[in-house]
MARLO-876138 format. One line per field, with one value per residue (C-alpha): residue number from 0; chain; x, y, z. Coordinates in nm, 4 decimals. Layout:
nr = (NUM,...)
kette = (A,...)
X = (X,...)
Y = (Y,...)
Z = (Z,...)
END
This chain:
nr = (0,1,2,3,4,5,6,7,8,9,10,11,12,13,14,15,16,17,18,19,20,21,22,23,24,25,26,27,28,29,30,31,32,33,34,35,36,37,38,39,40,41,42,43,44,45,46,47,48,49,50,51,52,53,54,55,56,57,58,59,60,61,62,63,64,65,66,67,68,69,70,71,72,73,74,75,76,77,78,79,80,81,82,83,84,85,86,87,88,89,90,91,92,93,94,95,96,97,98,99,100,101,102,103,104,105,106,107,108,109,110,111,112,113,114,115,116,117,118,119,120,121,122,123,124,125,126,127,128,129,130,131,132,133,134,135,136,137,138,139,140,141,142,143,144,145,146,147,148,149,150,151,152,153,154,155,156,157,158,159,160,161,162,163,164,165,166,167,168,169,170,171,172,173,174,175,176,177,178,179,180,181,182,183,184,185,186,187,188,189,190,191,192,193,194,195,196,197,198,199,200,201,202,203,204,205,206,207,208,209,210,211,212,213,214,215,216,217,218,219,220,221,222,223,224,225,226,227,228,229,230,231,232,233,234,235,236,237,238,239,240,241,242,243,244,245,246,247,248,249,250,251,252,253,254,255,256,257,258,259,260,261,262,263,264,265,266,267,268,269,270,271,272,273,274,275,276,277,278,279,280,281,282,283,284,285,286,287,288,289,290,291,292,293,294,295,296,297,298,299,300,301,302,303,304,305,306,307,308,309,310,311,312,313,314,315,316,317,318,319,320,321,322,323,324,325,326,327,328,329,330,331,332,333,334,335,336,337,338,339,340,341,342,343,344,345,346,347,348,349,350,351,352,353,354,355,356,357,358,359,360,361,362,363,364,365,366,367,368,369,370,371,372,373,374,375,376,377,378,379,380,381,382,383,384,385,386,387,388,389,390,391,392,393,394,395,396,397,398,399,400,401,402,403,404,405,406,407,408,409,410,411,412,413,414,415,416,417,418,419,420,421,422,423,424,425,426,427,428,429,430,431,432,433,434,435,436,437,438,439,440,441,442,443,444,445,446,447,448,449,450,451,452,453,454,455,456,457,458,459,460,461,462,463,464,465,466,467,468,469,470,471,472,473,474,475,476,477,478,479,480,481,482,483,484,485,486,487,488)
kette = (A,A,A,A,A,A,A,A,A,A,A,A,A,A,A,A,A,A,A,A,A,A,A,A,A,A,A,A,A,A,A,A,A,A,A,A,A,A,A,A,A,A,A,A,A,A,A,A,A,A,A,A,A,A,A,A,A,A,A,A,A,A,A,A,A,A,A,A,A,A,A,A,A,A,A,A,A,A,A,A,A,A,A,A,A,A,A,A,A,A,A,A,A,A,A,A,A,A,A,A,A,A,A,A,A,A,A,A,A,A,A,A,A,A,A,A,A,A,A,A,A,A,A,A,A,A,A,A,A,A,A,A,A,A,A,A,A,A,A,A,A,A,A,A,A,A,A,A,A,A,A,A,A,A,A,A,A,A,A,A,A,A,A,A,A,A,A,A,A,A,A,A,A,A,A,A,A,A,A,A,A,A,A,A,A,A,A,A,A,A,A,A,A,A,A,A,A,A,A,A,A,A,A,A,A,A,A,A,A,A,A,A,A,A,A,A,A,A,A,A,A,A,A,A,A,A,A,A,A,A,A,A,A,A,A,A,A,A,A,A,A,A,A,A,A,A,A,A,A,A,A,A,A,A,A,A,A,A,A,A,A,A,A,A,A,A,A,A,A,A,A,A,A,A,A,A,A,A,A,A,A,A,A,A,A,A,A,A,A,A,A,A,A,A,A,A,A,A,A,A,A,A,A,A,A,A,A,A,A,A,A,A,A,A,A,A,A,A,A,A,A,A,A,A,A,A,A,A,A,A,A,A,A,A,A,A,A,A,A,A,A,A,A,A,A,A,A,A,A,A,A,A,A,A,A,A,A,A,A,A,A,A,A,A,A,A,A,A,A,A,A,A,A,A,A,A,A,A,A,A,A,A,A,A,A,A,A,A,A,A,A,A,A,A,A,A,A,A,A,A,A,A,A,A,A,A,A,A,A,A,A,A,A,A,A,A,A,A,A,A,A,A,A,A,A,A,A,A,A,A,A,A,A,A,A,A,A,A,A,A,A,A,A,A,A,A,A,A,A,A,A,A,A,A,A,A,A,A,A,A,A,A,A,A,A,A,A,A,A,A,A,A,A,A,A,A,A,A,A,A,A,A,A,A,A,A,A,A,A)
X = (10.1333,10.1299,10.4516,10.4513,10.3697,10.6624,10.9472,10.8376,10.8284,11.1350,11.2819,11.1526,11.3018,11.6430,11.6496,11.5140,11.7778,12.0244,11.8788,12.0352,11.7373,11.7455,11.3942,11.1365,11.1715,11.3861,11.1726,10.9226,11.1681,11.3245,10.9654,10.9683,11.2716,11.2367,10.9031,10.7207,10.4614,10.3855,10.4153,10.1816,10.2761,9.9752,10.0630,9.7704,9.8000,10.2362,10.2010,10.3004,10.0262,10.1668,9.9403,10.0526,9.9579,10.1114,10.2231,10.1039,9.9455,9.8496,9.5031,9.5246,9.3314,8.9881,8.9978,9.4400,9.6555,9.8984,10.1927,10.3555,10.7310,10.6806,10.5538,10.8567,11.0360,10.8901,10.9933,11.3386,11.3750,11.2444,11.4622,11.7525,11.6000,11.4275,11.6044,11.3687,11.3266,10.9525,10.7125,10.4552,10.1310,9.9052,9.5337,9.4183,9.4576,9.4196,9.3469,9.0662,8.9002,9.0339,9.1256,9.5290,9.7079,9.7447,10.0254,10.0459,10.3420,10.2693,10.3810,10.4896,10.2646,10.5752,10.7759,10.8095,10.6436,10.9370,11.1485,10.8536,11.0082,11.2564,11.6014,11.7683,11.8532,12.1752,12.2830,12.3467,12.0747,12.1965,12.2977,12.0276,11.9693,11.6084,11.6165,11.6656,11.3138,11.1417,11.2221,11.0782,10.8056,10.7653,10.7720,10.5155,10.2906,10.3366,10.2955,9.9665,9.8383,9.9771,9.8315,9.4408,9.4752,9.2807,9.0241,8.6484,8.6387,8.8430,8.7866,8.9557,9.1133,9.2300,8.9996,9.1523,9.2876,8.9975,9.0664,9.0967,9.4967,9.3907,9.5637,9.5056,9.6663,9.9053,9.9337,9.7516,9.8200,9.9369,10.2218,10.3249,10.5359,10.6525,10.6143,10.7480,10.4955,10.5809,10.4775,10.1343,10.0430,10.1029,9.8683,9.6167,9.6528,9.5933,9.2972,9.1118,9.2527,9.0823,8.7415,8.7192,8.7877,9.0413,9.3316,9.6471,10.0229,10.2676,10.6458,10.9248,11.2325,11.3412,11.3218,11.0393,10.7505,10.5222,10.3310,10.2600,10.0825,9.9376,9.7956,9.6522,9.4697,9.3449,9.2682,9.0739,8.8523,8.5266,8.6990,8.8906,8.6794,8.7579,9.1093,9.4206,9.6413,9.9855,10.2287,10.6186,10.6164,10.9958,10.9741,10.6956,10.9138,10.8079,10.6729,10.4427,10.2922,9.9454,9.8890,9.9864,9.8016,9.4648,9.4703,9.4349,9.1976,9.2819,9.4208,9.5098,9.8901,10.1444,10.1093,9.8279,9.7614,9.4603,9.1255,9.2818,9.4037,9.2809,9.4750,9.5692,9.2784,9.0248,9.1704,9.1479,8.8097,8.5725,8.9292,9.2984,9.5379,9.8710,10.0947,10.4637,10.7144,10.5458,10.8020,10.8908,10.6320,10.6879,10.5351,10.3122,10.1499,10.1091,9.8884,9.6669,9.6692,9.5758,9.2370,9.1887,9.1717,8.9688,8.7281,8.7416,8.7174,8.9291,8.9589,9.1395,9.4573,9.2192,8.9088,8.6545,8.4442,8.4950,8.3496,8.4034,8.6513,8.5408,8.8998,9.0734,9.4257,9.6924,10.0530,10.3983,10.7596,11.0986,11.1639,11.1295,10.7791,10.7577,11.1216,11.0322,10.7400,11.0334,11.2336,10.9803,11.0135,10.6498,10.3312,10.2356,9.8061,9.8650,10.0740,9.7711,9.5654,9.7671,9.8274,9.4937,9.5779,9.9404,10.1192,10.4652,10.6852,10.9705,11.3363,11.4597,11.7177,11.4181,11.2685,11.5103,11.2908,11.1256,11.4123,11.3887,11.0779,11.1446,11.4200,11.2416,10.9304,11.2121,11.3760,10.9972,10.8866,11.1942,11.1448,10.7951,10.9095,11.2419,11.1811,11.4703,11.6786,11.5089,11.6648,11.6609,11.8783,12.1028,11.9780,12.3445,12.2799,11.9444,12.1313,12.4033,12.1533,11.9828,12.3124,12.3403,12.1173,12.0306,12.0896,11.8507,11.6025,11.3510,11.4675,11.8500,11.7497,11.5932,11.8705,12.0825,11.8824,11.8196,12.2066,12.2506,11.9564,12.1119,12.4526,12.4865,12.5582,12.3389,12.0335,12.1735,12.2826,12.4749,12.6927,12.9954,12.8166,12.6356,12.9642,13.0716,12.7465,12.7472,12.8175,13.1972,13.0795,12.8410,13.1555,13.2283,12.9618,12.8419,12.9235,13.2846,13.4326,13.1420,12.9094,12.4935,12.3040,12.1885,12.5231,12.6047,12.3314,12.3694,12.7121,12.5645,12.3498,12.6045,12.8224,12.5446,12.4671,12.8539,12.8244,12.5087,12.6623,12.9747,12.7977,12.5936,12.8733,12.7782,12.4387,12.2038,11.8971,12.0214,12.1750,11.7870,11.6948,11.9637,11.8680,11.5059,11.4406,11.3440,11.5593,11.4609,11.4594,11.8342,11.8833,11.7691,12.0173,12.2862,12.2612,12.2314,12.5444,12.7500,12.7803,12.9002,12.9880,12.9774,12.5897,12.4510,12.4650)
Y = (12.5177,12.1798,11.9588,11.9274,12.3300,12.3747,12.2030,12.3424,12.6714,12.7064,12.4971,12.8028,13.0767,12.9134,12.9632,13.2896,13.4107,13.3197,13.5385,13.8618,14.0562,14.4645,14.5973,14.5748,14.5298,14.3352,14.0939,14.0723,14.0155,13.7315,13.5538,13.5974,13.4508,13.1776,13.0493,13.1289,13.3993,13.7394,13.9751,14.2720,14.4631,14.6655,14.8847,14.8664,15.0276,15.0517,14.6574,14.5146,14.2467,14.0358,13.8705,13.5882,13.4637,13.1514,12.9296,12.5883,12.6034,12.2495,12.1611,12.1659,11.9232,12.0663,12.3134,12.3842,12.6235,12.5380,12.8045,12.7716,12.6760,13.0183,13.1767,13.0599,13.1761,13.5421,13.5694,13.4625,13.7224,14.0114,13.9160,14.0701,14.4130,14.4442,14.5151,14.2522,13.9123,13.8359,13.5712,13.5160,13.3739,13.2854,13.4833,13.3465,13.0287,13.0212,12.6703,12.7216,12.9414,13.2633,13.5112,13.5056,13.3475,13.6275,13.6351,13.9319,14.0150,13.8560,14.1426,14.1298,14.4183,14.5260,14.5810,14.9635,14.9593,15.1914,14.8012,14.7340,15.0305,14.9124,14.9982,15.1646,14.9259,14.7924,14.4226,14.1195,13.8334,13.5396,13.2146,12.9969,12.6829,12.7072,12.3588,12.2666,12.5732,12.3568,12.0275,12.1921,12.3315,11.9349,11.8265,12.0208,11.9498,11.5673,11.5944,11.7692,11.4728,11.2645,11.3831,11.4177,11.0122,10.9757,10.7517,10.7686,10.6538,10.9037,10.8711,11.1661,11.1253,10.7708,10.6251,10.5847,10.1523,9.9667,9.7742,9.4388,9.5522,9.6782,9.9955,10.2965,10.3061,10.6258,10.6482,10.7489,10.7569,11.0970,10.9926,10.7779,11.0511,11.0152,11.1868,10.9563,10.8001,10.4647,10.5978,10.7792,10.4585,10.2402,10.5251,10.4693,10.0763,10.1076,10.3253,10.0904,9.8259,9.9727,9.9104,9.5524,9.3003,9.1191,8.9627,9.1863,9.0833,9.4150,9.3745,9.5684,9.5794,9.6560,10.0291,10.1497,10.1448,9.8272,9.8622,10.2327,10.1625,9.8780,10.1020,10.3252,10.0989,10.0209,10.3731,10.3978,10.0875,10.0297,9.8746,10.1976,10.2009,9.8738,9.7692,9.7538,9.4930,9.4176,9.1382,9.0436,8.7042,8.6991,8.7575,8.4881,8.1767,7.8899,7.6996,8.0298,8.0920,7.8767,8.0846,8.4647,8.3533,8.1902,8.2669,8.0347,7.9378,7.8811,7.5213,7.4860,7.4300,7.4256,7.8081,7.9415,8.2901,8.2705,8.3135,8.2706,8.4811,8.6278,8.5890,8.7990,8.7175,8.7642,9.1120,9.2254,9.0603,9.3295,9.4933,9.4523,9.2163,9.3222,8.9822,9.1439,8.9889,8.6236,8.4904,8.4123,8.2208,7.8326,7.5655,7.4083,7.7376,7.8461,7.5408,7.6821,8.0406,7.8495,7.6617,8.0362,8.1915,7.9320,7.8886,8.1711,7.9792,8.0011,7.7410,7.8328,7.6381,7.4207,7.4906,7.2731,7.5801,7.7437,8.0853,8.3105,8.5261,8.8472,8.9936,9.1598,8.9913,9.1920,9.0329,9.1925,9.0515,9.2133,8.8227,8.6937,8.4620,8.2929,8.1671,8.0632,7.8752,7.6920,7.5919,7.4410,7.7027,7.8698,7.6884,7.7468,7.7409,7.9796,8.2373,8.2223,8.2577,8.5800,8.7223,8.8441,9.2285,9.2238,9.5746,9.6141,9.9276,10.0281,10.0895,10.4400,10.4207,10.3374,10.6455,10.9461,11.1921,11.1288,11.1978,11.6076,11.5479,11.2918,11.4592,11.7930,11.6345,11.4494,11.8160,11.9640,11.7547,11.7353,12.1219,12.0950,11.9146,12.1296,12.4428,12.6070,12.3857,12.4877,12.3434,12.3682,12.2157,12.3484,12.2368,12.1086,11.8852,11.7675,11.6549,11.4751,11.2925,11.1630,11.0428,10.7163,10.4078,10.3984,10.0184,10.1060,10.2737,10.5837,10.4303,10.4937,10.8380,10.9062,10.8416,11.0711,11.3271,11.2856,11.2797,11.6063,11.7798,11.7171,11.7700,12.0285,12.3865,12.6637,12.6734,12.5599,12.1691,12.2194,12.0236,12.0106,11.9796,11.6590,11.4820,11.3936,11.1999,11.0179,10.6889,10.6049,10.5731,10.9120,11.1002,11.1705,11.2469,10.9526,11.0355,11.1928,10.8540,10.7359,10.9403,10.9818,10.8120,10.5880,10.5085,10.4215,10.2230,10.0462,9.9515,9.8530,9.6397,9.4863,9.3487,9.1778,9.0057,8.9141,8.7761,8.6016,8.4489,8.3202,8.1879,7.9306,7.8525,8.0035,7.8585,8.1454,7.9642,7.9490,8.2491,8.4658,8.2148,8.4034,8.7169,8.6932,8.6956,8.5723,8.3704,8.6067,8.8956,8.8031,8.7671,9.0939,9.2377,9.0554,9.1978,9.5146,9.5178,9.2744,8.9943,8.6797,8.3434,7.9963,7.9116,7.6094,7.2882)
Z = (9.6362,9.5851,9.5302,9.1694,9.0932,9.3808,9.1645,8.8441,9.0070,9.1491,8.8107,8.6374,8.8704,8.8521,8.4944,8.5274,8.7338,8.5030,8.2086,8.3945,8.3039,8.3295,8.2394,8.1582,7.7823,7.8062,8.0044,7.7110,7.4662,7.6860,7.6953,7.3392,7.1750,7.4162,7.3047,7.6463,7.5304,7.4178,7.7552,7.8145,8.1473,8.3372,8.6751,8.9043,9.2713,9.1809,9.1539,8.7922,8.6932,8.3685,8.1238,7.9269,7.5326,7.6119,7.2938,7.2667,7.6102,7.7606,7.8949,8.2337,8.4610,8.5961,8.8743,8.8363,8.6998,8.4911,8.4049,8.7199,8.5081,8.3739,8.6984,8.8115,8.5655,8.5409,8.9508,8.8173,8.5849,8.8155,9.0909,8.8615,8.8894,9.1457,9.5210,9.7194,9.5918,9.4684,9.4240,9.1438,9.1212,8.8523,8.8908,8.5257,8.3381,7.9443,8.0262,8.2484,7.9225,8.0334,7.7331,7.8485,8.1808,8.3811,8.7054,8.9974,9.2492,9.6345,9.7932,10.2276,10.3689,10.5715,10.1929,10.0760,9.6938,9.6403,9.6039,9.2867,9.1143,8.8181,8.8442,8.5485,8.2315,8.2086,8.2197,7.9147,7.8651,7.9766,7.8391,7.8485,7.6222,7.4390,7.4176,7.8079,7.8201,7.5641,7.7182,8.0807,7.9645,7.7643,8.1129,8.2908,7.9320,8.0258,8.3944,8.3647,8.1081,8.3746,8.6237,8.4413,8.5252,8.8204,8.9324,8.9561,9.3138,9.4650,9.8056,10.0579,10.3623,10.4448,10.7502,11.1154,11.1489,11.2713,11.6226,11.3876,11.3260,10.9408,10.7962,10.5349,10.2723,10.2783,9.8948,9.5705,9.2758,9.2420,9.4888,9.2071,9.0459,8.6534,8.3318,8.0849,7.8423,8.0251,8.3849,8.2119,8.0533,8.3660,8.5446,8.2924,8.3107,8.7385,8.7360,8.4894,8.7120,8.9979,8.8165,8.9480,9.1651,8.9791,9.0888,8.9755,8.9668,8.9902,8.8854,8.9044,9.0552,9.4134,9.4643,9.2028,9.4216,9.3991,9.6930,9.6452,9.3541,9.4716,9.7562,9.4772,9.2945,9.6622,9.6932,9.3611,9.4136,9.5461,9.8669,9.9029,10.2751,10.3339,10.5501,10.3426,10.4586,10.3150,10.3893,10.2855,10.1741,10.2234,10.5835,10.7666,10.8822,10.6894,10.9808,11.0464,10.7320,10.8038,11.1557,10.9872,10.6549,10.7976,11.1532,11.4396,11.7282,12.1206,12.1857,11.7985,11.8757,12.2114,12.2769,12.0791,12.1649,12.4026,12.2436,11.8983,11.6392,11.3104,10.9887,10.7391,10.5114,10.7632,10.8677,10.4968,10.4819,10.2414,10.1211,9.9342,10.0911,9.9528,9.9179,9.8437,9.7077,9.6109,9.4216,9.8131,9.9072,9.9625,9.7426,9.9795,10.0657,9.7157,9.6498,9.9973,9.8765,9.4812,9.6572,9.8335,9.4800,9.3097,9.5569,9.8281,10.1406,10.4387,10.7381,11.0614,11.2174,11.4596,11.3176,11.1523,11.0103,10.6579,10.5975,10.2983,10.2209,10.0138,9.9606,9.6600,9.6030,9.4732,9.4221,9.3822,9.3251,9.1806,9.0472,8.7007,8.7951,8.4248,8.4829,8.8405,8.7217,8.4112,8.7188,8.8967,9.1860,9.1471,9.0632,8.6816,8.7934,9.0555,8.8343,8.5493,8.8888,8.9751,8.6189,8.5240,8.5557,8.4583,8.5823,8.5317,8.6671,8.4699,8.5768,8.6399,8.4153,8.1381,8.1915,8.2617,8.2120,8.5211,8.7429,8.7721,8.8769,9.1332,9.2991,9.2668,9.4535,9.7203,9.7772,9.8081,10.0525,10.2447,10.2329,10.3522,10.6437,10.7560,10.6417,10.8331,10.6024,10.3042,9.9262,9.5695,9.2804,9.0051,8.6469,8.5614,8.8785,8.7833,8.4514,8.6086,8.7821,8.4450,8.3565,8.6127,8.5688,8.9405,9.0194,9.3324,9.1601,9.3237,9.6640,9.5760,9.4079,9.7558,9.9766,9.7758,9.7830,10.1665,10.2111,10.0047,10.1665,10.5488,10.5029,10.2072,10.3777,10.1826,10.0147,9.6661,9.6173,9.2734,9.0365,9.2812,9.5890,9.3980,9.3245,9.6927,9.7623,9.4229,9.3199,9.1630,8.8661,8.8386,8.9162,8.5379,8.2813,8.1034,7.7148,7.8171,7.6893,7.4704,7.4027,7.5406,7.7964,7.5400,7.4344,7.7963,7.8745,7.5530,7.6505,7.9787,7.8077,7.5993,7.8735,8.0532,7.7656,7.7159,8.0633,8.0560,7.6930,7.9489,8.2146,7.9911,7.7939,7.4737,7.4866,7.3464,7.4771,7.8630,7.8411,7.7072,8.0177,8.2608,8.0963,8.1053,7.7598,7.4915,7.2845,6.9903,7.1472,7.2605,6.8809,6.7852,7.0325,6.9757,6.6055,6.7355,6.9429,6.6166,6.8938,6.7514,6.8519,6.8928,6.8886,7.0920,6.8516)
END
């Protein structure tokens, strides 16, 4: 089971738990009222097999199955009555054109059938909010739209680094988890990006995964078995950047590496070089890398020969590059140069929907990889989480996650567990003092914008500069959040 059909899985068998189900008819009425399906129950060989009319069942993407929330949630529901705890598994997809989805019992060959028997009825339903079902079963609709996004050029297994120092890329862009209509659009936007050679310019801020989808487009493109090399602007020395850039022959400077050394370019010669964070880069080598774009030549430190570069540029920064280039900090030719494919990740905090998933998928593959330590999360958790705007982004959601997973006793991480590894300021739920998320983040919003009004003085213009903004965007908002003031003369 893959990671994605994991989380909604055991999302679905947490809920179904809850539902304190006693029988069998009861089960089908359950499905019922909550909008999952009409439920017809067959016994073959003493083994229940279930078949689904599911409502408003989503096309799932060729070859998959796509009812694992209410797999998941079936296995929930049976665990209440039944004296062994079960797993379920979906035999027929309405999706696939089969007449109804239809899900069977994995039963342990070393398990009596006698624990498949029903106990007698008795029990109350459980409490469980239709909307959180509908907004789940939303989410695995989305996911599966998402996730129908995929290249032409799919390539398979990543190829071994040649001897030249090049890596594989370690990402696609199914790694590139996200449901919101943001994340499927900028999925859509990567794989046509993929198409061509073009120069592309990811931004984002620090934390929401530049360079993995930078490796995807990589992955997607016809240079997907070429070398993917990647390199952090912010971290060559200054007086380096020539020698790791273009490479250097033997003699070239007071101690050259004997017999010279290749450069980045010429490693990622016939592939993607990956230049992160170039809002870093200095000003005299932006006007190099500039005459490397226009007209794809590269010269050596010591060298009188130029050869050709065939290499597919893509750029990345968490900095504001039109506001760099007003300052005089980043050259305005090479930014056009860069900006051809423009690719912009959102926040976390801009797309909340996405965080189940992500810290489902973090909890499944920590799973994967320490099974003796094996996790899942409470749904109240999972909403606390949506309720913090994650300065840090999917990085900082990771680390929690990773903290909670290690040092959380049981197989459960739940509301209270949650609390000890969070933030100050995720301690209380955001609405107890004024309301919704939105309502939070719009107060958020509000006193940066107070502050950004301070620090220029009252000057709107500097302060849409400070923000990033335009200065009529920053008028629209300051009508939304009745902020007046002294206006620049």
């Amino acid at each position: 089971m893959d990671v994605e059909r994991f989380a909604f899985y055991q999302l679905g068998e947490c809920l179904g738990r809850a539902m304190e189900c006693a029988d069998f008819p009861m089960l089908v009425k359950i499905l019922g009222s909550l909008g999952l399906g009409d439920l017809q129950i067959d016994w073959k060989n003493n083994r229940p097999v279930f078949r689904l009319s599911v409502y408003g069942k989503p096309r799932a993407a060729s070859g998959t199955v796509s009812c694992f929330f209410q797999a998941g949630f079936l296995a929930g529901c049976l665990q209440n009555f039944w004296r062994e705890q079960v797993k379920i598994v979906e035999t027929k997809c309405l999706s696939l054109g089969d007449s109804c989805c239809e899900f069977s019992v994995i039963i342990d060959s070393a398990q009596p059938r006698s624990a498949f028997c029903p106990l007698a009825p008795g029990g109350v339903v459980g409490q469980v909010d239709k909307l959180a079902i509908h907004s789940f079963l939303d989410l695995q609709k989305q996911w599966l739209q998402a996730r129908s996004v995929r290249g032409t050029a799919e390539v398979g297994q990543a190829k071994k680094a040649e001897k030249n120092n090049s890596s594989s890329p370690l990402f696609t862009l199914e790694d590139l988890k996200g449901i919101s209509q943001s994340m499927v659009d900028l999925k859509q936007m990567a794989a046509r990006a993929a198409r061509s050679d073009f120069t592309v310019l990811i931004q984002g801020e620090s934390g929401t995964g530049k360079e993995l989808l930078a490796q995807a487009i990589h992955h997607m493109s016809r240079r997907a078995q070429g070398p993917w090399i990647s390199l952090n602007c912010a971290a060559v020395p200054e007086n380096l950047w020539e020698a790791e850039f273009f490479g250097f022959e033997e003699g070239s400077f007071t101690g050259a590496k004997k017999g010279g050394n290749p450069g980045k370019i010429e490693l990622a010669h016939g592939g993607t070089l990956f230049l992160d964070e170039i809002g870093d880069m200095p000003l005299a080598m932006q006007a190099k890398l500039l005459r490397v774009l226009q007209y794809g030549e590269v010269q050596k430190l010591g060298s009188v020969r130029r050869w050709a570069a065939d290499v597919r540029l893509i750029a990345a920064s968490n900095k504001n590059l039109t506001r760099l280039v007003e300052e005089g900090a980043f050259r305005e030719d090479l930014y056009y140069r860069l900006n051809v494919i423009r690719l912009e990740i959102p926040p976390l905090r801009e797309r909340p929907e996405d965080i189940p998933v992500l810290a489902l998928h973090i909890l499944a593959k920590l799973s994967g990889k320490y099974p003796e330590s094996s996790k899942n999360i409470t749904p109240t958790a999972l909403e606390r989480l949506q309720q913090y705007v994650w300065p840090g982004n999917v990085r900082e959601l990771e680390n929690i996650m990773e903290r909670a997973f290690s040092l959380i006793d049981g197989a459960l991480i739940d509301l209270e567990d949650l609390l000890v590894f969070l933030p100050g300021n995720l301690t209380s739920p955001a609405g107890q003092a004024g309301g919704s998320l939105k309502d939070s983040l719009a107060g958020i919003e509000r006193e940066l914008i107070l502050e950004a009004i301070e620090a220029a003085a009252g000057n709107r213009t500097q302060a849409a500069r400070i923000l990033g903004l335009s200065r009529s965007t920053l008028h629209v908002k300051l009508k939304r959040h009745n902020i007046v003031g002294r206006d620049e003369p």
